[in-house]
N, C-alpha and C positions, 0 to 999 in steps of 0.2 A: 897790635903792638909790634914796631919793628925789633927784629932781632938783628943782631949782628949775623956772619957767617958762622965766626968762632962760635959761639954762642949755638946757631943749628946744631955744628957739627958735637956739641960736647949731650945737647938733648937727645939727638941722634942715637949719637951712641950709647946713652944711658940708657933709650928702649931697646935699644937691640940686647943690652945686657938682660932688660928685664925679661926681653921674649924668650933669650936663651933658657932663663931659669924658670920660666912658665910651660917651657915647652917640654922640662926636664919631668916638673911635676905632673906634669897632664901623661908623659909616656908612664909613670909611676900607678895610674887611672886617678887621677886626680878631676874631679868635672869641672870642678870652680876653674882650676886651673885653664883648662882647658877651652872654658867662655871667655875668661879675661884674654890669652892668649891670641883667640878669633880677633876679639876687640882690639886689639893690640896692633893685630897684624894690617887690620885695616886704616890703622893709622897711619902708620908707617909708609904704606904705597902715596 
């Protein structure tokens, strides 16, 4: 499915949001967090 630029950059940035608050909860000892977060991060690269 094409995406626009605008469009990457607004995805983008809504994971990065989410990893921020993932990474919050995982320092907290959160596990779940902390698996989602891995997955997260791998998407991201």
């Amino acid at each position: 499915m094409p995406v626009s630029k605008k469009q990457m950059e607004k995805l983008r940035k809504e994971q990065k949001a989410k990893a921020e608050e993932l990474a919050r909860q995982a320092a907290a000892g959160s596990a779940s967090a902390a698996k989602k977060l891995k997955k997260l991060e791998k998407k991201l690269k």
